[in-house]
C-alpha positions in Angstrom: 32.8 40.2 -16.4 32.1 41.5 -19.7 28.5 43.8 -20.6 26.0 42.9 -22.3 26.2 42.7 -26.1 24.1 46.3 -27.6 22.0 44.8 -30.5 20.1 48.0 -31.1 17.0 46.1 -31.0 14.4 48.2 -29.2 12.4 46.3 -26.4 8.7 45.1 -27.3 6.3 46.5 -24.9 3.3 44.1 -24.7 0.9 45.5 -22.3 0.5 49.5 -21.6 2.0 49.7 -18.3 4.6 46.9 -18.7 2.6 44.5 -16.8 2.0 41.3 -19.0 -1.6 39.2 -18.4 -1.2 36.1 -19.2 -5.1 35.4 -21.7 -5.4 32.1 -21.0 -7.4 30.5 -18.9 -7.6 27.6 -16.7 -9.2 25.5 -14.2 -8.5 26.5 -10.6 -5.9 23.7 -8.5 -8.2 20.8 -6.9 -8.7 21.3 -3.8 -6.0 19.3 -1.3 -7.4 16.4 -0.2 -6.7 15.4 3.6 -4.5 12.5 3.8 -5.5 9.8 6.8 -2.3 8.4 8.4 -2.7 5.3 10.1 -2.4 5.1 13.4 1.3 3.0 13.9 -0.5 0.5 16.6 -3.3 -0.8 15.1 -0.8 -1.2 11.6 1.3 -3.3 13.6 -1.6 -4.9 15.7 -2.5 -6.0 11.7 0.8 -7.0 10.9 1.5 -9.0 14.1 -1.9 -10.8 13.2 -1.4 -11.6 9.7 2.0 -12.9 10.9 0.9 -15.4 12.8 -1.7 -16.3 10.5 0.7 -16.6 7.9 3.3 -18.8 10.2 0.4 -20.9 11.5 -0.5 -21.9 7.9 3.0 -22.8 7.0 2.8 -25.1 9.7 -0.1 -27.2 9.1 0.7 -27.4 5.2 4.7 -28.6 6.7 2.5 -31.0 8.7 -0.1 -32.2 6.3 3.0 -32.4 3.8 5.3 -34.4 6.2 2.3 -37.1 7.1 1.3 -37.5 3.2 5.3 -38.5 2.5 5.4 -41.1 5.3 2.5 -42.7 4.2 0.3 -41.8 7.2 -3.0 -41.1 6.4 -6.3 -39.6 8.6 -8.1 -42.8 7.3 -6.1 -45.0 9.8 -7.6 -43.3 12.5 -10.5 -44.8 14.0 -13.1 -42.8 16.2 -15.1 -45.1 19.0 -17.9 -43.3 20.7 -19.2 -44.5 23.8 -22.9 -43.4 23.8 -23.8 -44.3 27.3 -23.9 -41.2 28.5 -21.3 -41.0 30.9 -18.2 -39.0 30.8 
């Protein structure tokens, strides 16, 4: 390796004992916040329910779509009730 070029330049000192303070000022750091992690179970307790929600739903509206198509309606359905009080 080669040396260092000699420019002849003399160094600037810019504090008296070579030690530079930095004049500006700023705002401390924020204080850290604590992060919450979740605990795995109940995220997947969560996810298992909306799951099933989700499928459930897809269902009836496969259902409700597959009756409207072949012409079935809830209309054709009739309801008797027997009101004399036996079961």
């Amino acid at each position: 390796m080669s040396a260092p070029i000699q420019t002849g330049k003399q160094p600037v000192k810019l504090a008296p004992n070579g030690v530079r303070v930095s004049r500006i000022r700023r705002d401390p750091p924020p204080i850290a916040r604590k992060t919450v992690v979740p605990d795995r179970d109940e995220t997947d307790q969560r996810a298992v329910v909306i799951g099933v929600l989700a499928f459930t739903l897809a269902i009836l509206v496969a259902i409700i779509g597959i009756s409207a198509t072949s012409g079935w309606s809830l209309r054709q359905v009739t309801l008797e009730v027997d009101d004399s009080g036996t079961y």
